[in-house]
BAFI-3210 file (N, C-alpha, C; in Angstrom, 3 decimals, decimal comma, padded with zeros to 6 digits):
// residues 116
n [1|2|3|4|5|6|7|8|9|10|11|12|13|14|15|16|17|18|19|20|21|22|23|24|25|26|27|28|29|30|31|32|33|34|35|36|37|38|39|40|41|42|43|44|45|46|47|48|49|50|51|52|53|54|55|56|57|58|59|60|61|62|63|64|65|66|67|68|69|70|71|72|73|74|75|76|77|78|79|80|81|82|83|84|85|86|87|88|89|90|91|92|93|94|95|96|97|98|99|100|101|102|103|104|105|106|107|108|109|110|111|112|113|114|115|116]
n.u [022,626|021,658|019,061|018,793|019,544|017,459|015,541|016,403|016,098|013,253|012,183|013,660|012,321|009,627|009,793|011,088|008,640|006,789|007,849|008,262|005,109|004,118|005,410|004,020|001,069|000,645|-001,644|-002,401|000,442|000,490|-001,195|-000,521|002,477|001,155|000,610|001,697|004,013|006,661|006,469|005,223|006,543|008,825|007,728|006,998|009,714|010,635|008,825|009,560|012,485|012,432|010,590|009,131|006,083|005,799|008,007|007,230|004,811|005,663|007,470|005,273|003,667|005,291|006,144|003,205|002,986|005,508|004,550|003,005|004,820|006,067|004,542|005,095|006,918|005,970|004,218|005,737|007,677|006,200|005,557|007,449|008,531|006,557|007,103|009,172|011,834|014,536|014,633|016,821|017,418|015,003|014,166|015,819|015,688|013,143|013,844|015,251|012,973|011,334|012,630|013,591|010,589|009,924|012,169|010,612|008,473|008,848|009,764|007,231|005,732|007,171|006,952|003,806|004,390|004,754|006,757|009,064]
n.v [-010,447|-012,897|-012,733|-011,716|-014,286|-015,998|-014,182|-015,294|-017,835|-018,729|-017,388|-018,922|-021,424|-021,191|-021,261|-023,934|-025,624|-024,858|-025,626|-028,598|-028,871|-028,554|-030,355|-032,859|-031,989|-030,347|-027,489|-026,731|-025,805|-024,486|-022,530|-021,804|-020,635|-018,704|-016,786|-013,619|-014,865|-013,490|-011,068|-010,360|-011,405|-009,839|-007,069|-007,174|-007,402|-005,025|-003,195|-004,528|-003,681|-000,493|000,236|002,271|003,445|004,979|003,712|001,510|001,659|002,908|000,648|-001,406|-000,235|-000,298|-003,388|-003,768|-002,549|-004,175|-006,750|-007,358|-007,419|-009,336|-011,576|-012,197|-013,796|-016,601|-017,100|-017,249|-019,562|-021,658|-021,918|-021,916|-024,399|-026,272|-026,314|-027,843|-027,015|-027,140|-027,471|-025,745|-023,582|-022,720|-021,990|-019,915|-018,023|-017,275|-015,956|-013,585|-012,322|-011,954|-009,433|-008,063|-007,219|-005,700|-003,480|-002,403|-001,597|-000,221|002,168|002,581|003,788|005,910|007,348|007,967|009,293|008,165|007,343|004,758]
n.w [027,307|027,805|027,261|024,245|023,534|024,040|022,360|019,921|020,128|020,946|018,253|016,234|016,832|016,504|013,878|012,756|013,799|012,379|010,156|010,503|010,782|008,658|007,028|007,681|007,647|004,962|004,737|006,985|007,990|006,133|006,996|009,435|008,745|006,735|008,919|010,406|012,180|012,146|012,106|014,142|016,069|016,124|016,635|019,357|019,574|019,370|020,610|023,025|023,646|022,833|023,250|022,281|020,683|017,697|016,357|016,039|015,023|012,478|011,136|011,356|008,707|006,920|006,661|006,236|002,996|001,968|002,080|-000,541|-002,573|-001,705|-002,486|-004,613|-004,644|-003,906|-006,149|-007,632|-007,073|-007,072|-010,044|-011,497|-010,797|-011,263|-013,633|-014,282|-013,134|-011,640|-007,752|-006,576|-008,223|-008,972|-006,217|-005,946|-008,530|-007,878|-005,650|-006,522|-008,371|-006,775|-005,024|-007,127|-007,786|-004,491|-004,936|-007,255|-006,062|-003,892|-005,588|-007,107|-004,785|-004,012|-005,855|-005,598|-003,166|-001,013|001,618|002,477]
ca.u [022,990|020,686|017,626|019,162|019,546|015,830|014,894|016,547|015,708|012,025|011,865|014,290|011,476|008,576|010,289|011,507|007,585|006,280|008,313|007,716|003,871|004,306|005,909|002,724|000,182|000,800|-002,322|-001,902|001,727|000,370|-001,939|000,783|003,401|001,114|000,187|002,592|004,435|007,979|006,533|004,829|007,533|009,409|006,943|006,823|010,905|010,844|008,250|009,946|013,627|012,298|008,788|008,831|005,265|006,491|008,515|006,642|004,063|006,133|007,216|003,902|003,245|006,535|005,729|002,156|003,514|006,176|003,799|002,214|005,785|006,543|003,274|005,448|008,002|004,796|003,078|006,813|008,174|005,464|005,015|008,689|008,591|005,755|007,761|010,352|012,617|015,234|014,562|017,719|017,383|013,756|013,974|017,172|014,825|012,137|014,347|015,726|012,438|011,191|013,649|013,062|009,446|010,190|012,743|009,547|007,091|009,548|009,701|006,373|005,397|008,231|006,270|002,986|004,676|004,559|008,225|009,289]
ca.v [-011,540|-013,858|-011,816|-012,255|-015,877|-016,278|-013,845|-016,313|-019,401|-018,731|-017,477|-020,133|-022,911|-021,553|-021,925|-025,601|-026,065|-024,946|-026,733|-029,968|-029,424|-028,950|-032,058|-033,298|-031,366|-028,596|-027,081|-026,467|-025,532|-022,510|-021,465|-021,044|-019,766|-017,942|-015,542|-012,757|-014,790|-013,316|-009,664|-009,779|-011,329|-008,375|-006,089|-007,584|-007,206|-004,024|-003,037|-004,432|-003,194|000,820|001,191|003,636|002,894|005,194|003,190|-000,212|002,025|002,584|-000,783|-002,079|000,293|-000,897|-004,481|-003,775|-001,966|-005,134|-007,990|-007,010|-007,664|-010,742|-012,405|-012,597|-015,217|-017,428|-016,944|-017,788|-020,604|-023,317|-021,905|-022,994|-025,884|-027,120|-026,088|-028,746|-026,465|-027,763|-026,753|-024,491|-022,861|-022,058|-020,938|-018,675|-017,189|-016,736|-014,780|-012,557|-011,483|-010,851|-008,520|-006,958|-006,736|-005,124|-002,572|-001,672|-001,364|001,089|003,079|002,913|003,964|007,011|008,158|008,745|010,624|007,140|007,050|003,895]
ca.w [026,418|027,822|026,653|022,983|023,027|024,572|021,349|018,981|020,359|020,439|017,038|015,588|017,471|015,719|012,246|013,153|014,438|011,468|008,793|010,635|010,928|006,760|006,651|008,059|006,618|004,209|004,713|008,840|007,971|004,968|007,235|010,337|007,795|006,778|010,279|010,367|013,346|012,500|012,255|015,742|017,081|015,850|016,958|019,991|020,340|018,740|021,869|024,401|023,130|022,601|024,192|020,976|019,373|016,902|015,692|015,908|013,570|010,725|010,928|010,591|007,744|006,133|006,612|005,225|001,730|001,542|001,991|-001,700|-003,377|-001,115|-002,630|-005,769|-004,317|-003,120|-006,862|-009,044|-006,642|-007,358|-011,246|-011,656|-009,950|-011,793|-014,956|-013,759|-013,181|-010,589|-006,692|-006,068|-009,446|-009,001|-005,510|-006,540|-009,024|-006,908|-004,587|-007,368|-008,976|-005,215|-004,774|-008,210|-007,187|-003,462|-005,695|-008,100|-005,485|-003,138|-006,593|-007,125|-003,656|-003,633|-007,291|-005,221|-002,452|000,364|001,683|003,496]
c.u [021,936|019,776|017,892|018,985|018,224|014,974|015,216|015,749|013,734|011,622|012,374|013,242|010,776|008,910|010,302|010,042|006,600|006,574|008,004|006,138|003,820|004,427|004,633|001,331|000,202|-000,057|-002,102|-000,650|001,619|000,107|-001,059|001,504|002,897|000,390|001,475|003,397|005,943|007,498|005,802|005,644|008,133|008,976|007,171|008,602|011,082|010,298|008,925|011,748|013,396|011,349|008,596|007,961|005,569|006,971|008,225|005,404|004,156|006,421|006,097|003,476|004,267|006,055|003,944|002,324|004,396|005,775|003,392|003,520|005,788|006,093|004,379|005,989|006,600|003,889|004,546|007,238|007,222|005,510|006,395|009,345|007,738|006,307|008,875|011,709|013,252|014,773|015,707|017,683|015,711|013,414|015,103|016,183|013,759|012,494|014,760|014,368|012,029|011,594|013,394|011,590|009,375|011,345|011,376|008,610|007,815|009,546|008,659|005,336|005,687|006,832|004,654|003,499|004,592|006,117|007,976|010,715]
c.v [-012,656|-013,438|-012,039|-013,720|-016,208|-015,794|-015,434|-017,517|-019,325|-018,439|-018,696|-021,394|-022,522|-021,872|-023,138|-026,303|-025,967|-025,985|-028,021|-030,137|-029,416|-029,820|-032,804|-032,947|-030,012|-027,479|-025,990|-025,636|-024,400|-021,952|-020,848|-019,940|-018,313|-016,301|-015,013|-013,247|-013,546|-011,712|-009,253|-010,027|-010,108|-007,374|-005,779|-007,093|-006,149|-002,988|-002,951|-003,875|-000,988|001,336|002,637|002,912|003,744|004,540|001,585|000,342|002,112|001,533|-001,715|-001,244|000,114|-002,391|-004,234|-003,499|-003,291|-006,345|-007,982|-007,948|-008,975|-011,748|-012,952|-013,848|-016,679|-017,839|-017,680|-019,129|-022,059|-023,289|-022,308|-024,028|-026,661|-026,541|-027,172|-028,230|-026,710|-026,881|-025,452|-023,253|-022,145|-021,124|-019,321|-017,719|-016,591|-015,693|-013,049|-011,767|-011,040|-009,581|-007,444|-006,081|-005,350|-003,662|-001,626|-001,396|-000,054|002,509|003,282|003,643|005,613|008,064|008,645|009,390|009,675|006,817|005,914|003,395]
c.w [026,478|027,140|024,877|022,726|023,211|022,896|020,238|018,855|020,483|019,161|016,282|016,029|016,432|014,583|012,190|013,292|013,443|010,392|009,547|010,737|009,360|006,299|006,604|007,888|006,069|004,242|005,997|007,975|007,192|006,180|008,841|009,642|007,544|008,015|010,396|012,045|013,293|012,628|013,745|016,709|017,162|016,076|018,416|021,157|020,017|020,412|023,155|025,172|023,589|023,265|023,401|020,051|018,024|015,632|014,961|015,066|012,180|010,681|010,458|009,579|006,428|005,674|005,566|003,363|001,163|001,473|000,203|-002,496|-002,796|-001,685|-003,837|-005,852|-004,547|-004,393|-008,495|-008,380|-007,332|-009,130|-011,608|-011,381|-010,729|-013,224|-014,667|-013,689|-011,889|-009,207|-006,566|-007,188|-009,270|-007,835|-005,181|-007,248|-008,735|-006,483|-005,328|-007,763|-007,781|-004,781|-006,064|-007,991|-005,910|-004,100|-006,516|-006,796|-004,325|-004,536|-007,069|-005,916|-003,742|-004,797|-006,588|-003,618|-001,073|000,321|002,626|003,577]
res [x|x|x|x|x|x|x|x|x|x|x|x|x|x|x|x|x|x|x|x|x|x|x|x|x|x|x|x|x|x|x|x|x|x|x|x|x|x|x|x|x|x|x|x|x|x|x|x|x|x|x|x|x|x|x|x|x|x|x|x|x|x|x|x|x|x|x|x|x|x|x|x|x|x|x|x|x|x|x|x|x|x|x|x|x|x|x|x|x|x|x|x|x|x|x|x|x|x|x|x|x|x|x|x|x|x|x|x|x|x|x|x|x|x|x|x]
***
């Protein structure tokens, strides 16, 4: 149990550590955001959980294939935002075509013969 709460609570910091260096400069705060912390954490607990690289391979070959779609969120959020399109409404829509995206790109994946 302990070992759980330790996972949390270190991931839940860096989030908290990021959004406040954002606050403070957005720049710092992309370029955190953007380093794959939550997937090495996850790698990391995936590792120390299974000691099956295995499995911490497809993972990272999963994660690689789903970054492509993700970009979408990151490329509609600001273009509806700078459409003045309300925050909760824009990042709602964000999330939705994301998801549409991550749907097309598993179906485009399957169509050349890359299961994930």
């Amino acid at each position: 149990m302990l070992y759980y709460v330790l996972k949390i609570v270190i991931t839940t910091a860096l989030i908290v550590i990021i959004s406040e260096i954002a606050k403070r400069n957005t720049l710092i705060g992309g370029i955190l955001a953007s380093i794959p912390l939550i997937s090495v954490l996850a790698i990391i607990w995936l590792y120390v959980d299974t000691k099956n690289t295995e499995i911490i391979s497809e993972f990272s070959i999963n994660v690689f294939w789903l970054v492509i779609p993700s970009l979408t969120f990151f490329l509609t959020l600001p273009f509806l935002l700078h459409k003045g399109i309300n925050f909760y409404t824009s990042i709602s829509l964000a999330i939705v075509i994301t998801i549409a995206c991550y749907y097309m790109m598993i179906l485009v994946l399957k169509k050349f013969g890359i299961s994930i």
